[in-house]
Every structure is written in C-alpha cells, then in structure tokens.
C-alpha positions in Angstrom: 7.1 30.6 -12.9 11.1 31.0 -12.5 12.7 29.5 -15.5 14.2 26.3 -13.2 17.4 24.6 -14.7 16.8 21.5 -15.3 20.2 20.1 -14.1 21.8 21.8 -10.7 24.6 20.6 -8.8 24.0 19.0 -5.3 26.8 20.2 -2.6 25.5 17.9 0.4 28.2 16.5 2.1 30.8 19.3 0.9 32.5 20.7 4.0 31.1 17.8 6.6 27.7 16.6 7.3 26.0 18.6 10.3 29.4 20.0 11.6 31.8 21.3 9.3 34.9 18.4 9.5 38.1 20.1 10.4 40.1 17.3 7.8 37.8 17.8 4.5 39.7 18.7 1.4 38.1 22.2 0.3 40.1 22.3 -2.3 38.7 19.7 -4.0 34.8 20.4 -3.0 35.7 23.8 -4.7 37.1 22.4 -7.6 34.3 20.4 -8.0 31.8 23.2 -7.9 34.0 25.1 -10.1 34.1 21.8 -12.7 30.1 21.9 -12.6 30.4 25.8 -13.8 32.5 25.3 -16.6 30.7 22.2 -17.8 27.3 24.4 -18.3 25.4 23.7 -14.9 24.1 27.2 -13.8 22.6 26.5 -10.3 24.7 25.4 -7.4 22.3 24.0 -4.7 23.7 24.2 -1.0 21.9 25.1 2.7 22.3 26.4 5.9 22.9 23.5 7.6 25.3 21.3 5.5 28.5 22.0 7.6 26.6 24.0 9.7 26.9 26.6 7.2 30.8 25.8 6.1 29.3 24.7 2.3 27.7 27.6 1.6 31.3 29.0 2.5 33.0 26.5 -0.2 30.2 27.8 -2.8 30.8 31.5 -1.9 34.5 31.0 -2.4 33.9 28.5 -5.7 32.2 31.4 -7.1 33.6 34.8 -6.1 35.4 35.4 -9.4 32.7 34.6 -11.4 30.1 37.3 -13.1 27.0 36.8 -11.3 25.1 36.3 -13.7 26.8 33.2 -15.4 25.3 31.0 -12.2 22.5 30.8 -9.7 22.1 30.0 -5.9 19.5 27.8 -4.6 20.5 27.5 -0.4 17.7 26.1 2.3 16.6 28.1 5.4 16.7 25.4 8.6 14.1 23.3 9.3 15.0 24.1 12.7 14.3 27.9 12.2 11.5 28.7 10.7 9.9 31.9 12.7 9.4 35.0 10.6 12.5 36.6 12.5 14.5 33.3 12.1 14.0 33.4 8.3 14.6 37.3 7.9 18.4 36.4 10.1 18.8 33.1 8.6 18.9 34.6 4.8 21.3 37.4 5.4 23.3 35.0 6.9 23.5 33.0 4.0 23.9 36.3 1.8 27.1 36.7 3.5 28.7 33.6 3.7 27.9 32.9 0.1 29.6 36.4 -0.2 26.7 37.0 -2.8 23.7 40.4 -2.6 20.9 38.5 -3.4 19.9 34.4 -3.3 17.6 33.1 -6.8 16.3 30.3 -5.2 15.5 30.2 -1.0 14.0 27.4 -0.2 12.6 26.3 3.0 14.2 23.0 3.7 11.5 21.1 5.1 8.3 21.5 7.3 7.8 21.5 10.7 4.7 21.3 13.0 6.4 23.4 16.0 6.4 26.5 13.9 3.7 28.2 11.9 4.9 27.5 8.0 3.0 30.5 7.1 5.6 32.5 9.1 8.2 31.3 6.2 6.3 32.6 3.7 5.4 35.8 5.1 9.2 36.4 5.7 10.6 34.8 2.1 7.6 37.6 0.7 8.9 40.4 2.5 12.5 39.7 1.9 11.6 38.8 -2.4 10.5 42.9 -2.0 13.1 44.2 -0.5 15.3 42.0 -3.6 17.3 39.8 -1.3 15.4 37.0 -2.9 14.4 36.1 -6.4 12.3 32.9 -6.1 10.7 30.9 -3.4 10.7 27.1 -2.8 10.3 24.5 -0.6 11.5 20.7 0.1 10.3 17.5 1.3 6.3 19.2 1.6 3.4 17.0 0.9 0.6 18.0 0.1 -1.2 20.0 3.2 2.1 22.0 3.8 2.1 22.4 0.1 -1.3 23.6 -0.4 -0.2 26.4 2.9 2.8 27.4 0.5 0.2 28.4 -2.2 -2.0 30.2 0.3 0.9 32.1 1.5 3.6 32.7 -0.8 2.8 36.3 -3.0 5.3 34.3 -5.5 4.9 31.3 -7.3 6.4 28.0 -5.4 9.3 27.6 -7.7 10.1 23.9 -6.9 9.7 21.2 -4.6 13.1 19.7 -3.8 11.9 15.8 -2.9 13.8 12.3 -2.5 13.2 10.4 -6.0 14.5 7.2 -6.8 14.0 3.5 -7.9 14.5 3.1 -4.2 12.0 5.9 -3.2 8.4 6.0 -4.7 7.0 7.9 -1.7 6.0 11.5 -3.5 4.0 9.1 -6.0 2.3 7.5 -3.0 1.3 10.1 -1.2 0.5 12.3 -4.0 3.0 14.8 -3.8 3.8 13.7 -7.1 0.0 14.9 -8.2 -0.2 17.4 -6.8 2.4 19.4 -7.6 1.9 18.3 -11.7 -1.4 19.7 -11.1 -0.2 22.9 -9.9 2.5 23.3 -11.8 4.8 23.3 -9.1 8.2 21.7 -10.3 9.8 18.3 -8.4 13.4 18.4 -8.1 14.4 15.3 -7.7 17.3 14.4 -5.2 19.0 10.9 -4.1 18.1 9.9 -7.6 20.9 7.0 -7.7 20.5 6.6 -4.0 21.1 2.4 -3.4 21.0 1.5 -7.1 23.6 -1.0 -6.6 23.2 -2.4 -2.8 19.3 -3.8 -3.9 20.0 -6.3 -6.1 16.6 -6.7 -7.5 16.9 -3.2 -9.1 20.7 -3.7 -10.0 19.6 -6.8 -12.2 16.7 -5.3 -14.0 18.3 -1.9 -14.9 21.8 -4.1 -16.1 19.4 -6.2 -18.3 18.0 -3.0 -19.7 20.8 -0.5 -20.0 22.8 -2.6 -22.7 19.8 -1.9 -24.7 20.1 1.7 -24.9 24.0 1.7 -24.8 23.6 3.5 -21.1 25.2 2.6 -17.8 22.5 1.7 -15.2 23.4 4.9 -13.3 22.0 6.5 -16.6 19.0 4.2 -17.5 17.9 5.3 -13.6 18.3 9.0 -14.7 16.5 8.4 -17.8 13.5 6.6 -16.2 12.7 9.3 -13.4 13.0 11.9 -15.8 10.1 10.2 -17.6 8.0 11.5 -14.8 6.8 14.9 -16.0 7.7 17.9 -14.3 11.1 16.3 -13.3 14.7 18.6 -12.2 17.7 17.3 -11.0 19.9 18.3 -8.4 23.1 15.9 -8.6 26.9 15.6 -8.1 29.6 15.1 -10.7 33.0 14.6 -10.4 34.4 14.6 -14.1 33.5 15.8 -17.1 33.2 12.9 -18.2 30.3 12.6 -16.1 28.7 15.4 -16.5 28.3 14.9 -19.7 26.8 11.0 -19.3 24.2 13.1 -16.5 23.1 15.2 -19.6 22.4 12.8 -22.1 20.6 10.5 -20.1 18.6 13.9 -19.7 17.9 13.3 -23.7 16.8 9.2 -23.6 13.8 7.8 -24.4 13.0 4.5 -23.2 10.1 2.0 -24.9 7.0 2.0 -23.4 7.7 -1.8 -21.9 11.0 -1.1 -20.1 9.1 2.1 -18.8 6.4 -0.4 -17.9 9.0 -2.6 -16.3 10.7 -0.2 -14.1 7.5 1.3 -12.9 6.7 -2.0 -11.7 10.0 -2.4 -9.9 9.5 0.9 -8.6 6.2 0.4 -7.3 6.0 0.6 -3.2 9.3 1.8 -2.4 9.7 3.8 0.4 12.3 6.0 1.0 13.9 7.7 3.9 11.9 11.0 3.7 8.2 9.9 3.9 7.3 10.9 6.8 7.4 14.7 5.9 5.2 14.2 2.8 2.7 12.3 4.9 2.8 15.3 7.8 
C-alpha cells in the first residue's frame, strides 16, 4: 500500500468549474497551492476536468520550481473517458499540462456503465510499467465497481476518493464504508464541511459541542469523521492560520457520547453522490 498523506489539498473550483472562466484570479489559486506546500501538505489533488483541464495548468505552474520530490500529484482520468486508449491519451495529457514525468496518484474519477471499468485498469497497469504512474485509485466506486478494481488492478487500489460529511452518510449506507476497511482500501474523504452551516440541526449540535473541546465547529466536524477509521482528507485552506486549525483537528479526540451524538445526527444523510456507490 502507497504510503497515502493523510492531509491533501483539494483544487476543485481553481481555474472555473467545467470550463476554464476567462475572469478567475490564477494568481491567487496559485498562491494558494503554493501556501498549502510551504505549510507541510505534500499532495495537491486536481483532475482532468476541473477547468476542462486549466487546474491542472495552475498546479503545473504552482509547482514548477519546486524539487519533485518535496510534493505529490494525485489528478482524475474523466469519467467521460474511460476506454483503454482514452486512459493511455488522457494521462499523458495530464503529464504535460501538469508539466510533471510521472503522476503518484491517477485516479479514475468515477464509474461508468457505458464503458468497461476493467479497461481503466488494464490501461492505469500498463502505464504504472512503463513508470508514468506510481499508484492507482479510484473515486466515488461502491462496492461492485470496487470489487472489479481489485480484480483488475496488478497494484493495490490506493484510495477511494468519496463524499463524507455530517451532511453525507451514504458510503456508511451502502457499505462502501465496509468494504473498503475490510480491504484495506483507504477513504478520502471530500466535501467534509459541505452545508455545515445552511442545516441548522447540525449547526446547533456541533456549536453545543465544539466549546467543549475549545474547537470551531468546522473543526469538531473534521475531528468526528476522522473518527471513522481509514479516514484521508482532501481539503482547501486559505491561510495558515487554517491550515494549521485543519491539522489539529486531525489530533482530537472526542468522548465517546459526543461521538455517540453525532453519529446519531449523522445517521441517514444522503448526499449528492449516492447514486454511483449504489451502481
């Protein structure tokens, strides 16, 4: 098994959404990549298709004076793409724009019933031989696609990149969750503070809780789904301020009846990604 930070930073968004946005301030999505660096986080987490490719040019440029061995590069291969030739083009395409000779963590972004998912797999193995890859992952898989990544990948699955929040208990219900503790496949967790403070029934138990540890309630939510064994991150920071409230959430432990309290609150949430899990 790779040896997975547990802490990478999240670029969605940096760039624009599906399109590149001809107004965004790159300047400032660099600088923020370059603030993650020099705070300690090691992997930079990006894909093909934020920007339509334009943030894996914002990571390639954050990171082009840097020794490449002081970071790591997780980036996604389309959802949209996902033939054996599609995967082979779709890598060296990222290799270049992240200006970069090899990737540490490719990752296919989610499944996709129009395409044969072994065909990711057989691509992702031939491209870890010829060293263009160092590790192979997946995101949003359940468990069928999951157990077809184990049949297929001559690696070991090195994460599974899922939606986790108080607002999201769908790898829990579908067993994703299991599954993956089971075969040791690491979760990394993203939208981990997704809607903390638009549901007020959450808002109001994690403010009655947080004082209680001293932590804000973005915190106490870190802190409570890194209970969960198994648990990564892949998150955004803008100071270092925050970075450094991120990583000692990272070190709370909460009493077993807060624990008890927010599993409770947790419990039947569904978030915006359940539908792959459940394919």
């Amino acid at each position: 098994m790779s040896n997975l930070p547990k802490i990478a930073l999240g670029t969605w968004l940096m760039g624009g959404t599906k399109e590149p946005d001809p107004n965004n301030d790159d300047e400032k999505d660099i600088s923020i990549i370059q603030l993650a660096l020099d705070n300690g986080i090691t992997l930079i987490d990006t894909a093909q298709n934020y920007a339509a490719g334009r943030c894996e040019e914002l990571v390639g440029q954050a990171i082009k004076d840097r020794p490449r061995g002081s970071y790591q590069i997780l980036t996604k291969q389309a959802k949209e793409n996902l033939s054996y030739q599609g995967v082979i083009d779709g890598c060296k395409a990222s290799l270049k724009r992240l200006g970069v000779d090899h990737i540490d963590y490719f990752v296919c972004h989610a499944p996709n019933a129009n395409f044969d998912t072994r065909d990711f797999f057989r691509a992702a193995n031939q491209l870890r031989s010829d060293g263009l890859i160092r590790n192979v992952g997946v995101s949003n898989f359940g468990v069928k696609f999951l157990q077809i990544a184990l049949e297929a990948s001559d690696s070991p699955i090195s994460l599974n990149q899922v939606s986790f929040s108080l607002n999201d208990d769908d790898i829990l219900s579908t067993g994703t969750y299991e599954f993956c503790v089971k075969n040791k496949i690491p979760i990394q967790a993203f939208r981990t503070l997704a809607g903390l403070k638009d549901n007020k029934e959450i808002a109001d138990v994690l403010k009655t809780i947080a004082p209680k540890y001293d932590l804000t309630i973005q915190q106490l939510a870190l802190a409570y789904i890194n209970s969960y064994e198994n648990i990564y991150f892949t998150v955004r920071a803008s100071s270092k301020e925050h970075w450094q409230q991120i990583k000692y959430a990272m070190e709370v432990q909460l009493e077993n009846d807060d624990l008890v309290a927010l599993k409770e609150l947790h419990n039947g949430k569904q978030g915006p990604f359940g539908d792959f899990l459940k394919l």
